[in-house]
ROSE-4610 file (N, C-alpha, C; in Angstrom, 1 decimal, always signed):
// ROSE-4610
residu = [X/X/X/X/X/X/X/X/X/X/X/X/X/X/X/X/X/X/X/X/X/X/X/X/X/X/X/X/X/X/X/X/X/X/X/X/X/X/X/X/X/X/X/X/X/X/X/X/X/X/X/X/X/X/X/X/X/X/X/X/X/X/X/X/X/X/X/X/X/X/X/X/X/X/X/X/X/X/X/X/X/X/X/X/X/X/X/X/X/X/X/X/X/X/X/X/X/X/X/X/X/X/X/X/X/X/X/X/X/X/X/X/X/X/X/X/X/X/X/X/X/X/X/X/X/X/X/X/X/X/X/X/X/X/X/X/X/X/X/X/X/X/X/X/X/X/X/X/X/X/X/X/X/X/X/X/X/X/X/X/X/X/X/X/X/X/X/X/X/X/X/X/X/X/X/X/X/X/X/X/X/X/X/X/X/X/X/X/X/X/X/X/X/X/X/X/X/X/X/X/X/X/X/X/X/X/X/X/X/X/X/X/X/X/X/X/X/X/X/X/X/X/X/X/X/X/X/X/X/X/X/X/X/X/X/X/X/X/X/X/X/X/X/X/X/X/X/X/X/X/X/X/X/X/X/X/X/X/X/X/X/X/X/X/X/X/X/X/X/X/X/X/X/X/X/X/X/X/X/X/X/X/X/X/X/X/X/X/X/X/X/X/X/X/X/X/X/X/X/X/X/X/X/X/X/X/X/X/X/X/X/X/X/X/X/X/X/X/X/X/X/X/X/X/X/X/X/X/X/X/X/X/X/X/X/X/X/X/X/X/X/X/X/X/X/X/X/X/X/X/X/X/X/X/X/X/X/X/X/X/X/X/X/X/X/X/X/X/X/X/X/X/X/X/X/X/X/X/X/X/X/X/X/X/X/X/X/X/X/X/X/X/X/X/X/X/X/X/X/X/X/X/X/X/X/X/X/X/X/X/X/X/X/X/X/X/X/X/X/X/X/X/X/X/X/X/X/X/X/X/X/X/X/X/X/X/X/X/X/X/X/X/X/X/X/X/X/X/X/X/X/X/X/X/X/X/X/X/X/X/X/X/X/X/X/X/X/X/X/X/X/X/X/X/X/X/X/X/X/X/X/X/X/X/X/X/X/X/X]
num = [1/1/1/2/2/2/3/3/3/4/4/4/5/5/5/6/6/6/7/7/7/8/8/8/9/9/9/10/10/10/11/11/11/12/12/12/13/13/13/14/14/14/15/15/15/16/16/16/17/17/17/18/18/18/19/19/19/20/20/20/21/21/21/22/22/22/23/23/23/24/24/24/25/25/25/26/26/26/27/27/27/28/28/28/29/29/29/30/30/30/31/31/31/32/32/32/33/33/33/34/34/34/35/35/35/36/36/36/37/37/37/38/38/38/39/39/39/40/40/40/41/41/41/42/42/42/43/43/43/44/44/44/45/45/45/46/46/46/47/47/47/48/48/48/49/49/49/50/50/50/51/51/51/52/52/52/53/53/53/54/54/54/55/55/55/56/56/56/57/57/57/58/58/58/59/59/59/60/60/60/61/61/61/62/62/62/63/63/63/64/64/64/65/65/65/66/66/66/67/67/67/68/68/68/69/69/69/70/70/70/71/71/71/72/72/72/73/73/73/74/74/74/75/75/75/76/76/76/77/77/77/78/78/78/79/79/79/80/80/80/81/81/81/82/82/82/83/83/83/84/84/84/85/85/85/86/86/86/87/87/87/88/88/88/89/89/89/90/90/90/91/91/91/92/92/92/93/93/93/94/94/94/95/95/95/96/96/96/97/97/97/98/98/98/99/99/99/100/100/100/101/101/101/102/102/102/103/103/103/104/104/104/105/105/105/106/106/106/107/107/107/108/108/108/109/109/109/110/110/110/111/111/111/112/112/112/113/113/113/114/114/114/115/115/115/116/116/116/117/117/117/118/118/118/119/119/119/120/120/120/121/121/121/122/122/122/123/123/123/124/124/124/125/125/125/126/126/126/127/127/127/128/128/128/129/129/129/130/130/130/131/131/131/132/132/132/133/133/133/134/134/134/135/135/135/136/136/136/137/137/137/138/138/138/139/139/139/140/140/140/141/141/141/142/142/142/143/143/143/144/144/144/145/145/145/146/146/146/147/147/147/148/148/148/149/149/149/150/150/150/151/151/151/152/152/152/153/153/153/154/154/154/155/155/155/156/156/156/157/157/157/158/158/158/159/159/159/160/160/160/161/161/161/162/162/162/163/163/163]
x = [+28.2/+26.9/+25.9/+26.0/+24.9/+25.2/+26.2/+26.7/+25.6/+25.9/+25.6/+24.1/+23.2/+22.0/+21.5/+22.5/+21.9/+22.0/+23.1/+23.0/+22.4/+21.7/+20.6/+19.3/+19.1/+17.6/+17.9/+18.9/+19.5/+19.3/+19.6/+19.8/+18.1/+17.3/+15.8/+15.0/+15.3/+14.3/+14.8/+16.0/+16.6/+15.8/+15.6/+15.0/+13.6/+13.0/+11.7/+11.3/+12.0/+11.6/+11.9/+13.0/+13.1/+11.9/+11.8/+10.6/+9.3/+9.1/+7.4/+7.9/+9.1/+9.3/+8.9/+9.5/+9.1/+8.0/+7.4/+5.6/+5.0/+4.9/+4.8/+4.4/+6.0/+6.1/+5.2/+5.2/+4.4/+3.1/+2.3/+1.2/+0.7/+1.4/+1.4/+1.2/+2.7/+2.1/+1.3/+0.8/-0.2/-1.4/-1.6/-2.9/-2.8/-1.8/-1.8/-1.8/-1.5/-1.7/-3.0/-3.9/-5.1/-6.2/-6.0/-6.3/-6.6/-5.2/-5.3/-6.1/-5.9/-6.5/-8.2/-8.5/-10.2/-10.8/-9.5/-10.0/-10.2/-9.3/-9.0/-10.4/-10.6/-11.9/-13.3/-13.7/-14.6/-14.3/-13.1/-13.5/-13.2/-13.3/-13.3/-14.8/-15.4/-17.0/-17.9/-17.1/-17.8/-17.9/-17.0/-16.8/-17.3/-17.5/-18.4/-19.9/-20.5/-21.8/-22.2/-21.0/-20.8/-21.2/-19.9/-20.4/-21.6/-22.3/-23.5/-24.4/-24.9/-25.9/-25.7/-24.6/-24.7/-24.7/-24.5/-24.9/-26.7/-27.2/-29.0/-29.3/-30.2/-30.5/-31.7/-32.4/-33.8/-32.9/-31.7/-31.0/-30.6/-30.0/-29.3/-30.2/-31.5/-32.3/-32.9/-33.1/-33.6/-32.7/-31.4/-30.5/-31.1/-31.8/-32.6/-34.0/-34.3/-35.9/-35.4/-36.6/-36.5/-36.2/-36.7/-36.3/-35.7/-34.7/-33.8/-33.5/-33.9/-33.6/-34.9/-36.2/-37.3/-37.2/-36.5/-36.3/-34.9/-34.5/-32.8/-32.6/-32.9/-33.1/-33.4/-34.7/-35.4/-34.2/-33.8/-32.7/-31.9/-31.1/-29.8/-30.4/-31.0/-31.6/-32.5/-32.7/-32.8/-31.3/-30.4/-29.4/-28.5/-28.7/-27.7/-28.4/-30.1/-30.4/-30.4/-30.3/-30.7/-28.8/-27.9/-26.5/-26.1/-26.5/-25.5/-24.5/-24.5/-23.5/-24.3/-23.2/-23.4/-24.3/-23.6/-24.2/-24.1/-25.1/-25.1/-25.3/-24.9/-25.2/-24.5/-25.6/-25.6/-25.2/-24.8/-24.5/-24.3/-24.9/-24.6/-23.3/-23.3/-21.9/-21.2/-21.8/-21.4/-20.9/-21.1/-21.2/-22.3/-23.7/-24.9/-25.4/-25.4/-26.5/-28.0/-28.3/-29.5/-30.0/-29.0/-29.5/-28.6/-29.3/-28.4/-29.3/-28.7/-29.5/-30.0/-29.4/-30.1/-31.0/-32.1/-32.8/-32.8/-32.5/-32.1/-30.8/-30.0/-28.7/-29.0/-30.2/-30.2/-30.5/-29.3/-30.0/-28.3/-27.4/-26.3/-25.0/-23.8/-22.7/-22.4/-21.4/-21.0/-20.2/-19.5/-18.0/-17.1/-15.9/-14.7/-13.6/-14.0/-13.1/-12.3/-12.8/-12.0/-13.3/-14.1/-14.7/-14.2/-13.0/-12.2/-12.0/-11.2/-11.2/-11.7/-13.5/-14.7/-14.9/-15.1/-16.4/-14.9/-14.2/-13.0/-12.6/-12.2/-11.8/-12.2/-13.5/-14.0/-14.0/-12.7/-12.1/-12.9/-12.7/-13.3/-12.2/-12.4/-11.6/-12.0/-11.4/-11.7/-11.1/-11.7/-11.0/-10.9/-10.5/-10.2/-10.3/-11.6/-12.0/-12.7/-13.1/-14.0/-15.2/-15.8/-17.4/-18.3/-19.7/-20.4/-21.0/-20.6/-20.6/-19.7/-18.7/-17.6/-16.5/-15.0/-14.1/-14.9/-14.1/-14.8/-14.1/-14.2/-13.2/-14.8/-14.5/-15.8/-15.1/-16.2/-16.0/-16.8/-16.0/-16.7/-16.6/-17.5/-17.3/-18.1/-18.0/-18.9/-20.3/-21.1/-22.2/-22.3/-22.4/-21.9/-23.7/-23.5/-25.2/-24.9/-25.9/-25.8/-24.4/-24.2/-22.9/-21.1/-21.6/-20.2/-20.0/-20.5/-20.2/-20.6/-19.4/-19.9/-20.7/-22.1/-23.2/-23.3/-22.8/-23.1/-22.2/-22.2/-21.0/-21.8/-21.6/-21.9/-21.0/-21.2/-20.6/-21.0/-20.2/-20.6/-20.2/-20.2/-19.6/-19.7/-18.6/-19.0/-19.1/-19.5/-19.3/-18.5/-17.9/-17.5/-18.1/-19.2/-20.2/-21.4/-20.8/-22.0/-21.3/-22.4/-22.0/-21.6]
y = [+64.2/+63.7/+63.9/+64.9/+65.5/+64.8/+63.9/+63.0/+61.6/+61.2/+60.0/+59.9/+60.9/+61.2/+61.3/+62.0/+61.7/+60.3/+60.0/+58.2/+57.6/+57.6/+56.7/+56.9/+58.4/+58.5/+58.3/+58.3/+57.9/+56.2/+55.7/+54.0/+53.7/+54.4/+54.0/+54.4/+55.0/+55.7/+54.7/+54.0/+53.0/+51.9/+51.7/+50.0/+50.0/+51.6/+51.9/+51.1/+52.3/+52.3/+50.8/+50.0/+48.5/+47.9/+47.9/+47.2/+47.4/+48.4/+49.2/+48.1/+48.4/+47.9/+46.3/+46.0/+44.1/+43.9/+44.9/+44.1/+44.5/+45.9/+46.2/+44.9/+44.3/+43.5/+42.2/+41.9/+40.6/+40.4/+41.5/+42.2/+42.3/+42.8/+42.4/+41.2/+40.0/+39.0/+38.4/+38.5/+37.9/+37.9/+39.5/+39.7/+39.5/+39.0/+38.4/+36.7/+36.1/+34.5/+34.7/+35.2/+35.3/+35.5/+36.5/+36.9/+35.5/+35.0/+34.2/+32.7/+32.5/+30.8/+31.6/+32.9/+32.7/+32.7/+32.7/+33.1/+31.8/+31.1/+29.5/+28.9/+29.0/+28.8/+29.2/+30.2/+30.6/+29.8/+30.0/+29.1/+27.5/+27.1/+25.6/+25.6/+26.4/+26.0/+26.5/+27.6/+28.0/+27.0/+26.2/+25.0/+23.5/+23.4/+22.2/+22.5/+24.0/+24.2/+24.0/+24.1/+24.5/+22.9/+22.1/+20.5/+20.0/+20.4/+20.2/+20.7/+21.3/+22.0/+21.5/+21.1/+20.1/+18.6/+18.7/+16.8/+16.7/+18.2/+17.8/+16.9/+16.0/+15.6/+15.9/+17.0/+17.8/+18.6/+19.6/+20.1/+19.6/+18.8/+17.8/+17.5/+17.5/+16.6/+17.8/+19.6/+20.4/+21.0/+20.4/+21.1/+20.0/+18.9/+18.7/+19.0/+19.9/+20.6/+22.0/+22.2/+23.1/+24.5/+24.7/+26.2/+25.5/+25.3/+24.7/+25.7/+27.1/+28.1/+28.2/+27.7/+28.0/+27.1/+25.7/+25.2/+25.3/+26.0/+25.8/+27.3/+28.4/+29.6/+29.2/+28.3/+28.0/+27.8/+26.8/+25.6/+26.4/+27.2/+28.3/+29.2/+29.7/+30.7/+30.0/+29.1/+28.5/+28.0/+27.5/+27.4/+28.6/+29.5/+30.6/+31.2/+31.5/+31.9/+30.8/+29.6/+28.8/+28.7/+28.8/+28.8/+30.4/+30.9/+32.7/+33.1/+32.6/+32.7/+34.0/+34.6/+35.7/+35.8/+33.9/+34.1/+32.8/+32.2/+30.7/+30.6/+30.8/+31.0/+29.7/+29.3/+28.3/+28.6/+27.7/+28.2/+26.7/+26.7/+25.3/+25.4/+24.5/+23.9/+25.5/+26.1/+27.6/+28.4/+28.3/+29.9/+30.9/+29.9/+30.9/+30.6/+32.1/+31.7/+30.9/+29.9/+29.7/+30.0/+30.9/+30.9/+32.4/+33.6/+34.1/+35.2/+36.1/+36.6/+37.9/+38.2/+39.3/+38.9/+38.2/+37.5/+38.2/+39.8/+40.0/+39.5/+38.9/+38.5/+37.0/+36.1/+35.0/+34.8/+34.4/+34.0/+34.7/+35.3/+36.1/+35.5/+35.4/+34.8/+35.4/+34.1/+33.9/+34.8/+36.1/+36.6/+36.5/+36.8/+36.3/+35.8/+34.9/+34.0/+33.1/+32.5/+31.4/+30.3/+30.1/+28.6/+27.8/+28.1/+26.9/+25.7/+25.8/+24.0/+23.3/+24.2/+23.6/+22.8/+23.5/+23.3/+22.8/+23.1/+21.8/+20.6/+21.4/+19.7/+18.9/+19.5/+18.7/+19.0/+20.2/+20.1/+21.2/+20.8/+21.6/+22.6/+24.0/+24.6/+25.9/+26.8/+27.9/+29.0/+29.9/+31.4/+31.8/+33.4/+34.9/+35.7/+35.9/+36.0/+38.0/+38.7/+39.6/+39.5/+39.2/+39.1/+40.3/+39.8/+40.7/+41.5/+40.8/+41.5/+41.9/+42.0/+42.6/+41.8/+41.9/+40.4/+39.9/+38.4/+37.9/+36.4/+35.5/+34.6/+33.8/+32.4/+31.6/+30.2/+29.4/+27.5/+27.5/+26.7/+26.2/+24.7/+24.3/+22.9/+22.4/+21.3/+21.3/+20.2/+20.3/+19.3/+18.7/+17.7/+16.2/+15.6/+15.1/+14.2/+12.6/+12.1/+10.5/+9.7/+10.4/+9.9/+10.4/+11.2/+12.2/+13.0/+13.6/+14.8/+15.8/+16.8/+18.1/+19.0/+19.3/+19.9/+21.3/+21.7/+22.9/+22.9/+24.4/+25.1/+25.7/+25.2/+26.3/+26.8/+28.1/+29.3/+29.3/+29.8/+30.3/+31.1/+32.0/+33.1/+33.1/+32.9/+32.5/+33.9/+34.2/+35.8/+34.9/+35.7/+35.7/+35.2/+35.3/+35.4/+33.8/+33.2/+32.4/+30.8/+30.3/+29.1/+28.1]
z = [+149.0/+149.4/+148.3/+147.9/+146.6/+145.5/+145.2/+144.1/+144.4/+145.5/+146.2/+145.9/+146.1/+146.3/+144.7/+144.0/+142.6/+142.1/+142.5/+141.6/+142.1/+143.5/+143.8/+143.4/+142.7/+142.1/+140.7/+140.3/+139.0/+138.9/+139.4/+139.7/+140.0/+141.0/+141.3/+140.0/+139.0/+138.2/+136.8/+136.8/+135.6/+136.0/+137.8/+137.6/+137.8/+138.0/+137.5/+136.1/+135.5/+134.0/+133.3/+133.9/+133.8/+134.0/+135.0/+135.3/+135.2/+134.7/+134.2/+132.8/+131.9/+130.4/+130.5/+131.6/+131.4/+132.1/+133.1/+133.4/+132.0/+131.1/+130.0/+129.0/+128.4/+127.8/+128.1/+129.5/+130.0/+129.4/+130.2/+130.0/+128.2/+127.5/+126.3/+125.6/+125.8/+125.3/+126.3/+127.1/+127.8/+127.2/+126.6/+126.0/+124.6/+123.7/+122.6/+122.6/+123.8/+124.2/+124.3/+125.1/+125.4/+124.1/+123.6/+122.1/+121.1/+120.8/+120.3/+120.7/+121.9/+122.9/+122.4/+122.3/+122.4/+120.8/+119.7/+118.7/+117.6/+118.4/+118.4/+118.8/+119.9/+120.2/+119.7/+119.3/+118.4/+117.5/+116.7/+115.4/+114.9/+116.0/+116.7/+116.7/+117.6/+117.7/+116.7/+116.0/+114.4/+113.4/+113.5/+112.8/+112.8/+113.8/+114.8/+114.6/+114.5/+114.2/+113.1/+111.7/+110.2/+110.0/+110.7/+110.4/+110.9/+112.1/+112.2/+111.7/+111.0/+110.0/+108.8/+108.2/+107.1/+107.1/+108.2/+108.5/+108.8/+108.8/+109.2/+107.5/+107.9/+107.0/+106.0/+106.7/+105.9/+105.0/+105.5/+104.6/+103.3/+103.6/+102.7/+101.3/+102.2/+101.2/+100.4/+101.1/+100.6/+99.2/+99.1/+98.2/+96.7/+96.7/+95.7/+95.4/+95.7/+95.6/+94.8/+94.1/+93.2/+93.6/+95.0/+95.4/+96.8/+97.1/+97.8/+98.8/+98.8/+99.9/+100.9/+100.5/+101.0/+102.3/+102.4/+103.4/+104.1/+103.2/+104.3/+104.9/+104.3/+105.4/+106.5/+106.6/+108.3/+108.8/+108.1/+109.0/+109.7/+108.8/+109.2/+110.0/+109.7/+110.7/+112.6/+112.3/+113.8/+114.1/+113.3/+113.8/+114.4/+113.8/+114.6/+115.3/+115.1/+116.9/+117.4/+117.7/+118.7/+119.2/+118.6/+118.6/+119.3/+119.0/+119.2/+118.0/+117.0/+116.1/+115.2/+114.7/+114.2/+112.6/+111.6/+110.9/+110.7/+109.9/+109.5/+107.7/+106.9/+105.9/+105.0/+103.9/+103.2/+102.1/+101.0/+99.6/+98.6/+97.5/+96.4/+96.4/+95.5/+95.2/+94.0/+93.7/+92.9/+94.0/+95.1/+96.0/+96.0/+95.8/+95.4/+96.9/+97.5/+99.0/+98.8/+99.8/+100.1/+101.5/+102.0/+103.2/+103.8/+104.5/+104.8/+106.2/+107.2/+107.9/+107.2/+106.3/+105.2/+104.3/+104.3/+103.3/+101.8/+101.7/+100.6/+99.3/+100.3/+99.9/+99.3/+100.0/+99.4/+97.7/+97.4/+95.5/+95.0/+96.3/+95.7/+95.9/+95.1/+95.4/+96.9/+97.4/+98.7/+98.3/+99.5/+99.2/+100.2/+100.1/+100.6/+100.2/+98.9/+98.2/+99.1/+100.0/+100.3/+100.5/+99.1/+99.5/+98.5/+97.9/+96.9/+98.1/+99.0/+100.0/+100.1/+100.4/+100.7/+99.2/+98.5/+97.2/+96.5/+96.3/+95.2/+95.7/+97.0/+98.0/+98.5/+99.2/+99.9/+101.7/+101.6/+102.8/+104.0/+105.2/+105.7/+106.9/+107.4/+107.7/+108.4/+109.2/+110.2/+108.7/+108.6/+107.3/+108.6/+107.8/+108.4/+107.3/+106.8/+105.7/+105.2/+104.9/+104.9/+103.8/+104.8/+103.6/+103.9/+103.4/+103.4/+104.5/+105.5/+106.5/+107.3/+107.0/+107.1/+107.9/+108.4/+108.6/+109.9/+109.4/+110.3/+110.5/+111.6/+112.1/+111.3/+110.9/+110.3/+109.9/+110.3/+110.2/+108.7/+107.6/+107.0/+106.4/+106.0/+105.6/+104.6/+104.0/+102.9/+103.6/+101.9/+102.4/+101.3/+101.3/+100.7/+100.2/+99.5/+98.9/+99.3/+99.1/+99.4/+98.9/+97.8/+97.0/+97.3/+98.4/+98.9/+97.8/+96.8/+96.1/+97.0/+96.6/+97.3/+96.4/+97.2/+96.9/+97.3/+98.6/+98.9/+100.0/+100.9/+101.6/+102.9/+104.3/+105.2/+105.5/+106.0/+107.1/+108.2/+108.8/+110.4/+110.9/+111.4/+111.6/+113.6/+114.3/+115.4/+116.4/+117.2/+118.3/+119.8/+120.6/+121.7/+122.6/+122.9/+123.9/+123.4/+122.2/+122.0/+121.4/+120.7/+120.3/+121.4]
């Protein structure tokens, strides 16, 4: 009887630990499906803001004026508070900020090193990048002049809770 009694707490404690291991597992990729569907989404709508801030056409038109940051900070900066996005930051066709939420940084190279797609290609795209303010999921795209040259580069840096 004392045999019997062990292999059944023996047999209950195997399909315990079974089954704690596969809700475990579930629970896991569930929270890596999840993870990823919201991170997709931020930088879906980081990117959609990136394209809409360079389609403004005051912008556009501020990147041929002599001090080309005096108008486009406004721009950026009502765009990410009016947006919830973490950052909106502009840059010429060099990677030189005209726009940034540290107004000290404006006049400084963009960092990260991924605006070669934007500024060579033309192309526009979500990074996973670490800049100056440290990593961060971001839409960027370029901004084109009347002639489709590419002129300059937004960012966006999107948050959870916004955009």
């Amino acid at each position: 009887m004392r045999r019997r009694i062990r292999l059944q707490t023996r047999l209950i404690l195997w399909v315990t630990a079974l089954l704690t291991s596969v809700v475990g597992m579930m629970g896991f990729l569930f929270y890596g499906i999840l993870v990823s569907a919201v991170e997709e989404q931020i930088g879906k709508r980081a990117l959609s803001l990136a394209k809409t801030v360079a389609a403004d056409p005051e912008l556009r038109e501020a990147f041929s004026r002599e001090e080309p940051w005096r108008q486009i900070q406004p721009i950026a900066e009502r765009a990410r508070i009016n947006s919830g996005a973490e950052f909106v930051v502009v840059g010429n066709e060099h990677g030189v900020r005209y726009s940034h939420p540290i107004p000290e940084r404006i006049g400084k190279e963009m960092v990260g090193g991924d605006n070669g797609p934007v500024l060579l290609q033309g192309k526009s795209f979500i990074s996973r990048a670490v800049g100056s303010l440290g990593p961060s999921l971001r839409g960027k795209t370029p901004v084109f002049d009347d002639e489709g040259r590419v002129i300059g580069i937004v960012s966006v840096r999107g948050s959870p809770g916004a955009i």
